[in-house]
DSSP file (Angstrom, degrees, kcal/mol; ACC not computed):
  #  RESIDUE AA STRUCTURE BP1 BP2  ACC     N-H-->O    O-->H-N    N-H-->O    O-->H-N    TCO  KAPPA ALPHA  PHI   PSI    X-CA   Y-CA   Z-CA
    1    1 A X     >        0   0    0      0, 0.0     4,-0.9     0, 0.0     3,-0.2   0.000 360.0 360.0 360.0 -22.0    0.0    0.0    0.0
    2    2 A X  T  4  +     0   0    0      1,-0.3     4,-0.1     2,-0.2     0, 0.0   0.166 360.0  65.4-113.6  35.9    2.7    2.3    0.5
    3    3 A X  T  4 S+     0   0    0      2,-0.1     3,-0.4    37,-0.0    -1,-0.3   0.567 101.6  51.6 -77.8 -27.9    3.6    2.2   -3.0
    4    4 A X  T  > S+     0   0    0     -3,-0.2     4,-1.2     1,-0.2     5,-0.4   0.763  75.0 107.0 -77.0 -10.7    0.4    3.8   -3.8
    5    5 A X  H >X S+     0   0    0     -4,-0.9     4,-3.0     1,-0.2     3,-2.4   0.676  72.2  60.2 -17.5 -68.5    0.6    6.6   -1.5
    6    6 A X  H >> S+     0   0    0     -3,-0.4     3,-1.7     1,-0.2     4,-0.5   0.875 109.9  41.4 -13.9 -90.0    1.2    9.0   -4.0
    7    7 A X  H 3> S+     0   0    0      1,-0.3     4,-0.6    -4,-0.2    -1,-0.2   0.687 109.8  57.0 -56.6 -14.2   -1.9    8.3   -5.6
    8    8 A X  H X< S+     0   0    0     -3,-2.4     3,-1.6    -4,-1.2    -1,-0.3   0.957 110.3  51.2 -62.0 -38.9   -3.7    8.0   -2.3
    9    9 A X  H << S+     0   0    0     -4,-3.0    -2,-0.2    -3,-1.7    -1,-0.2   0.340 107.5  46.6 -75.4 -15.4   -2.4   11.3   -2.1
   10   10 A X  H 3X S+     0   0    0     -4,-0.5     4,-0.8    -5,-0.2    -1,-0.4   0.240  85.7 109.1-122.5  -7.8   -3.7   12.8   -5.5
   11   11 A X  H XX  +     0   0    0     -3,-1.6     4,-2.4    -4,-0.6     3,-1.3   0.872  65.6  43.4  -4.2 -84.3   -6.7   11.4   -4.8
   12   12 A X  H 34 S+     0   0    0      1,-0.4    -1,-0.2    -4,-0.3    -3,-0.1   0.852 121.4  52.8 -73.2 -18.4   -9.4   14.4   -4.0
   13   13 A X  H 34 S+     0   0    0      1,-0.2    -1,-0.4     2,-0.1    -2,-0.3   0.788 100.3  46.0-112.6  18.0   -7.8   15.8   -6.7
   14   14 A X  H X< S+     0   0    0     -3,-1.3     3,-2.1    -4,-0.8    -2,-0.2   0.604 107.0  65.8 -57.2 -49.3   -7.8   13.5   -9.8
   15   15 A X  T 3< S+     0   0    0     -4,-2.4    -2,-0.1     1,-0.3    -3,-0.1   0.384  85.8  67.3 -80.4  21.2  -11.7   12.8   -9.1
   16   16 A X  T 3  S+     0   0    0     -3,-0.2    -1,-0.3     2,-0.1    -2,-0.1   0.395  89.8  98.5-111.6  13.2  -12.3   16.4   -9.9
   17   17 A X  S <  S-     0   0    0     -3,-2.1     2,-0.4     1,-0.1    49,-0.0   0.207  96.8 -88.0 -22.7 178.1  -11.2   14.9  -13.7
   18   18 A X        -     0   0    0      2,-0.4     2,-1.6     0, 0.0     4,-0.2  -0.835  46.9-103.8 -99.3 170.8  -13.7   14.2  -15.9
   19   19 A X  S    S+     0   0    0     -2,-0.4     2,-0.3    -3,-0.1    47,-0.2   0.267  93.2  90.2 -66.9  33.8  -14.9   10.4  -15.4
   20   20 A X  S    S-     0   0    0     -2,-1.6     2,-1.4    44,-0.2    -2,-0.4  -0.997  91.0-109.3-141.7 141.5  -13.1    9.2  -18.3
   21   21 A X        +     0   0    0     42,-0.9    -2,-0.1    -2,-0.3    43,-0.0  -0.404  60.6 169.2 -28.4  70.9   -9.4    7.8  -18.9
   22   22 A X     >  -     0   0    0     -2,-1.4     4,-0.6    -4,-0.2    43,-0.0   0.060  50.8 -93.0 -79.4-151.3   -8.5   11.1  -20.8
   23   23 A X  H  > S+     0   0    0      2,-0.2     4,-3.4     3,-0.1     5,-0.1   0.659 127.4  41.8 -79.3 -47.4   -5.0   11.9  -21.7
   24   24 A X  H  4 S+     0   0    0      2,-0.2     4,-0.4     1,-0.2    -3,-0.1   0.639 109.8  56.2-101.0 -18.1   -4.3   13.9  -18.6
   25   25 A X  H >> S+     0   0    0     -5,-0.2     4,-2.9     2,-0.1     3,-1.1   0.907 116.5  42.4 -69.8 -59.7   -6.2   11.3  -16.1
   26   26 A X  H 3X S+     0   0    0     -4,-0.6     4,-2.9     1,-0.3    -2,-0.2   0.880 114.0  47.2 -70.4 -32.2   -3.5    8.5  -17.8
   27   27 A X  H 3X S+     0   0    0     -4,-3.4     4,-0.6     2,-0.2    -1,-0.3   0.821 114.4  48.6 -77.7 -12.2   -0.4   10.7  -17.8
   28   28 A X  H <> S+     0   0    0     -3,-1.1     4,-1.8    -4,-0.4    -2,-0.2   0.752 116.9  42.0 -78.7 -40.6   -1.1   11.8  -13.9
   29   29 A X  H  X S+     0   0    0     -4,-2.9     4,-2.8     2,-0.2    -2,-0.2   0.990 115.2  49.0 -73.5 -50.3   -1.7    8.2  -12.9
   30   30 A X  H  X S+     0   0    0     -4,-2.9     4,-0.8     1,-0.2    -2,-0.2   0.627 112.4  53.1 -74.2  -9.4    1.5    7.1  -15.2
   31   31 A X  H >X S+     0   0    0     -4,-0.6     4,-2.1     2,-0.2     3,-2.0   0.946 109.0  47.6 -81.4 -66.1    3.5   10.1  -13.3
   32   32 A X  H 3X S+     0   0    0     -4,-1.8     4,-2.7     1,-0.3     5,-0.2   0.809 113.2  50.8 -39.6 -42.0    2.6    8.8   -9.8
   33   33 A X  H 3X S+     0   0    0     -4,-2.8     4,-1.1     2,-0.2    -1,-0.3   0.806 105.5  47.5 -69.6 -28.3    3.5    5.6  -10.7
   34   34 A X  H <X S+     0   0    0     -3,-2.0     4,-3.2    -4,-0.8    -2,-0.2   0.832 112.9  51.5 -94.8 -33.6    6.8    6.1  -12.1
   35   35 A X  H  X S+     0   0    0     -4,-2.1     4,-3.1     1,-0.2    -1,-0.2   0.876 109.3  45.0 -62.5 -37.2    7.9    8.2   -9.1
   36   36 A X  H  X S+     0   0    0     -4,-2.7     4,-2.1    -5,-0.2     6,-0.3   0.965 117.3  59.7 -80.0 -21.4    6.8    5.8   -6.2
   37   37 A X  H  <>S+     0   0    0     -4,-1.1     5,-0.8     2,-0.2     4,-0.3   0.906 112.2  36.5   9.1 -71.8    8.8    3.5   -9.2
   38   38 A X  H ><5S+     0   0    0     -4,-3.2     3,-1.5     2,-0.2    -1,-0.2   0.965 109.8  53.1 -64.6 -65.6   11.5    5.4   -8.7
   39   39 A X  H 3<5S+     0   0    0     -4,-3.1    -2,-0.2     1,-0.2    -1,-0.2   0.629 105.4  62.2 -61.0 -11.7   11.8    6.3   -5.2
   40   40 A X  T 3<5S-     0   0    0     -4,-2.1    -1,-0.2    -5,-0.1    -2,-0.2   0.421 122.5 -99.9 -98.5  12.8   11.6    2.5   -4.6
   41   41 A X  T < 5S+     0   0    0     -3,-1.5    -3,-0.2    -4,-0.3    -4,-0.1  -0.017  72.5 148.0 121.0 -32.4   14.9    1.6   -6.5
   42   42 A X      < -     0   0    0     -5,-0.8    -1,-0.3    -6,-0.3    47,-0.1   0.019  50.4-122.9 -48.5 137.3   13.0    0.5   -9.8
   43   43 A X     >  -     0   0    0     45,-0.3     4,-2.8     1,-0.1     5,-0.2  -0.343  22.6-118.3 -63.9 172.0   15.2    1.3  -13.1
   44   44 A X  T  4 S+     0   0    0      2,-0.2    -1,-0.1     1,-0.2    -2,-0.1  -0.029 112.2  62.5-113.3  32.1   13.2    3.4  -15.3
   45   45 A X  T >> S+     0   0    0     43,-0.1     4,-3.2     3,-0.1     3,-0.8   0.624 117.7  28.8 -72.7 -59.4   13.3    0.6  -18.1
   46   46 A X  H 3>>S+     0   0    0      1,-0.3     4,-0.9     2,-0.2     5,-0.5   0.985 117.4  57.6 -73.6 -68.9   11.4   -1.8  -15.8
   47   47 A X  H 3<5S+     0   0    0     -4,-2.8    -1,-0.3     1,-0.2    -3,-0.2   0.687 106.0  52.8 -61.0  -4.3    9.5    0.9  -14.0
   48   48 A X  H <>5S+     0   0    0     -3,-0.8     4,-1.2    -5,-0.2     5,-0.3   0.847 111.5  43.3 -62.0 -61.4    8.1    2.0  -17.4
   49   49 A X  H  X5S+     0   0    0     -4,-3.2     4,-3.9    -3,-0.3     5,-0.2   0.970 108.3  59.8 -47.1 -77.5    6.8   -1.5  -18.5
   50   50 A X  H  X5S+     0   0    0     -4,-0.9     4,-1.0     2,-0.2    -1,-0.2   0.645 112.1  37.7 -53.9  -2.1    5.4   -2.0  -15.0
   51   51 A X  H >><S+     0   0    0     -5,-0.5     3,-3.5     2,-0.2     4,-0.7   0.661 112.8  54.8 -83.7 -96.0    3.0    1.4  -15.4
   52   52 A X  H 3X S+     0   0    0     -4,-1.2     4,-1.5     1,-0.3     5,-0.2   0.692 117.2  39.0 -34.2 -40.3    2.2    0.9  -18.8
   53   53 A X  H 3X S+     0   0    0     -4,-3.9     4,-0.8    -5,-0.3    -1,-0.3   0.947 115.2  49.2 -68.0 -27.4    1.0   -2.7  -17.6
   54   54 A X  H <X S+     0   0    0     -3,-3.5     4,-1.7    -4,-1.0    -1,-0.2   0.594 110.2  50.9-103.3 -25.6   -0.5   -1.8  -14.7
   55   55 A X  H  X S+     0   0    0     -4,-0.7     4,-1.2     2,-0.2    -1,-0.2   0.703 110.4  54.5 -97.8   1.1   -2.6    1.2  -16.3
   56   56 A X  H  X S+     0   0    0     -4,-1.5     4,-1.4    -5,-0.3    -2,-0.2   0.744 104.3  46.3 -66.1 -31.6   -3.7   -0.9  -18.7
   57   57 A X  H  X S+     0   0    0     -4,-0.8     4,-1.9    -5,-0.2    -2,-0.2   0.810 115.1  50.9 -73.7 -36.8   -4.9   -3.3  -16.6
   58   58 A X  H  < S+     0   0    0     -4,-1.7     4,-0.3     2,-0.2    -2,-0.2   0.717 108.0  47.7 -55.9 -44.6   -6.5   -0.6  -14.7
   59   59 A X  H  < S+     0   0    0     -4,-1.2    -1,-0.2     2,-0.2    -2,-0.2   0.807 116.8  46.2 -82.6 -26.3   -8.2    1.2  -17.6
   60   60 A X  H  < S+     0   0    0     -4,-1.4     3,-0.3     1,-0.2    -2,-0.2   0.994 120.3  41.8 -56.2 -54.0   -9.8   -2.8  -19.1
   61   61 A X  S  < S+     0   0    0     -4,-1.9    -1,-0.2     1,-0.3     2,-0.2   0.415 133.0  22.0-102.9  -7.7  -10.8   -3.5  -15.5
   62   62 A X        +     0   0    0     -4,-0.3    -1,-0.3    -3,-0.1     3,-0.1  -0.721  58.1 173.8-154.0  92.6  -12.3    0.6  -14.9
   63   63 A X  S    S+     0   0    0     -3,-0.3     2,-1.9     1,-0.2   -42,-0.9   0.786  70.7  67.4 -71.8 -21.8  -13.1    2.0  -17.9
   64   64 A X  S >> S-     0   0    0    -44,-0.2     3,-2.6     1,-0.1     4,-0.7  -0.406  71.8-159.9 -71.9  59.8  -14.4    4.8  -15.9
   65   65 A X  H 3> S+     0   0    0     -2,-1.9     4,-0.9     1,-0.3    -1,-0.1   0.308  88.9  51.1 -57.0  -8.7  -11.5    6.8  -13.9
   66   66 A X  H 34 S+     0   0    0    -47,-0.2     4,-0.4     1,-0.2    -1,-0.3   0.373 110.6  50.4 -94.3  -2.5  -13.5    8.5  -11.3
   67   67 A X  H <4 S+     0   0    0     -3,-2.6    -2,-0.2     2,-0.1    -1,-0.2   0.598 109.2  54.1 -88.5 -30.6  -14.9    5.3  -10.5
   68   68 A X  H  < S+     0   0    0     -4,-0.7     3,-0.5     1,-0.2     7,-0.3   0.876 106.8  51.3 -67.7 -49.7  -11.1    3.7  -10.3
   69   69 A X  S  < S+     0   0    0     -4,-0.9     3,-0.3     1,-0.2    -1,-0.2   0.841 103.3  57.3 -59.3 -28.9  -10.2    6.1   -8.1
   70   70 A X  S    S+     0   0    0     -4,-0.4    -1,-0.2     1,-0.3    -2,-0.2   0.439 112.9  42.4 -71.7   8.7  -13.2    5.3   -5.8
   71   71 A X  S  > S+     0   0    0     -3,-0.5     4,-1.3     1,-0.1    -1,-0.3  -0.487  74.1 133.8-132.4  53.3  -12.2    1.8   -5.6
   72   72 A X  H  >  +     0   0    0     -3,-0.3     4,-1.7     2,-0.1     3,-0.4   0.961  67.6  58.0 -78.7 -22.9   -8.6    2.4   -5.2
   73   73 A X  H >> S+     0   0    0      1,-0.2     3,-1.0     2,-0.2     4,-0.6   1.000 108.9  50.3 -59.2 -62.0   -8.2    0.0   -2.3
   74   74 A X  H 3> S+     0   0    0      1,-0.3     4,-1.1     2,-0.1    -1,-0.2   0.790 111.4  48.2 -61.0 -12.8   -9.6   -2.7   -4.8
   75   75 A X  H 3< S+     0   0    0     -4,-1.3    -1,-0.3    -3,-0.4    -2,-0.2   0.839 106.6  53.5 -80.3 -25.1   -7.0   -1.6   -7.8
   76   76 A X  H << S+     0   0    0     -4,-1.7    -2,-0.1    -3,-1.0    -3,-0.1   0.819 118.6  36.5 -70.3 -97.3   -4.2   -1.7   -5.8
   77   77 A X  H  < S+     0   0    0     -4,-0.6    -1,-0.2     4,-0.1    -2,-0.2   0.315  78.5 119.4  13.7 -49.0   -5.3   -5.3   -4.8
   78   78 A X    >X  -     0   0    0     -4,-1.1     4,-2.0    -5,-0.4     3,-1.2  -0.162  63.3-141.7 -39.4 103.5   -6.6   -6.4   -8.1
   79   79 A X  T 34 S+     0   0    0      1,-0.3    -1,-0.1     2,-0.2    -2,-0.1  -0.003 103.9  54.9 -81.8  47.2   -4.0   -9.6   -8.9
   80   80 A X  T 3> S+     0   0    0     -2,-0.8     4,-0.7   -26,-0.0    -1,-0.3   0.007 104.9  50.5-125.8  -4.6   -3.7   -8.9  -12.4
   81   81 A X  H <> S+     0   0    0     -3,-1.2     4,-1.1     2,-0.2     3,-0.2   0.804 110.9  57.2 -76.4 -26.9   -2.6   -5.1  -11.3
   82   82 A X  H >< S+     0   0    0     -4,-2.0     3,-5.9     1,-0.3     4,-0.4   0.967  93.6  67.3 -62.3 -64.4   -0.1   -7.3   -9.1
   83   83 A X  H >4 S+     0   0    0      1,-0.3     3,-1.5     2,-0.2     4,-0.4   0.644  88.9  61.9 -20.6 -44.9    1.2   -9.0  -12.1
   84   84 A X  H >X S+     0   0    0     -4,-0.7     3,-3.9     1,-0.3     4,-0.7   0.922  88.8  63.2 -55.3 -34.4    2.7   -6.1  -13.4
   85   85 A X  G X< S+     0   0    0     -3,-5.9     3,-3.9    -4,-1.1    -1,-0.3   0.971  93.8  69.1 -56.5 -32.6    5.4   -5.3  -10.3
   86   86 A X  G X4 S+     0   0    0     -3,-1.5     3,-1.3    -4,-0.4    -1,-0.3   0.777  93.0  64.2 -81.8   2.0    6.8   -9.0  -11.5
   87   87 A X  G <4 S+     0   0    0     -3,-3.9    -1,-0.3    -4,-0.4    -2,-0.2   0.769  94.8  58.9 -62.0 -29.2    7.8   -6.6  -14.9
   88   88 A X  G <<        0   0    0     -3,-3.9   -45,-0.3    -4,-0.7    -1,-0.2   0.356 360.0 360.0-114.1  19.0   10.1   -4.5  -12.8
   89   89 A X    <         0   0    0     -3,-1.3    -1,-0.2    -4,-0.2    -2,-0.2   0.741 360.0 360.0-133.1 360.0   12.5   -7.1  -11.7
């Protein structure tokens, strides 16, 4: 969980988005990611796949993004979101 912080953390403001996987929803999420990424040691090959997989999986499984965020506990969780970290070692 306390990779996601970040996003916990971007939270109230990402749901004032619009409800849809725009451009600016996917690069905000793919920002968050690559920084707790980052700060946790990942190289920025690996921690690059593991976003891209992990917001993909994210956008099949919540097409919806203000709805993604409201379930964040269950994305984090989601074991195909997991799948991705095995990208980044």
């Amino acid at each position: 969980m306390k990779k996601y912080l970040l996003l916990m953390i971007l939270l109230p403001f990402l749901a004032s988005c619009e409800n849809t996987w725009d451009s600016d929803a996917r690069d905000m999420f793919k920002q968050a990611c690559m920084k707790t990424a980052n700060d946790n040691g990942t190289p920025e090959d690996k921690a690059e796949k593991m976003c891209d997989c992990r917001l993909e999986k994210i956008m099949e499984k919540h097409p919806n993004f203000a709805e993604a965020m409201e379930n964040i506990t269950d994305v984090i969780n989601d074991p195909e979101v997991k799948k991705c970290d095995e990208l980044a070692q």
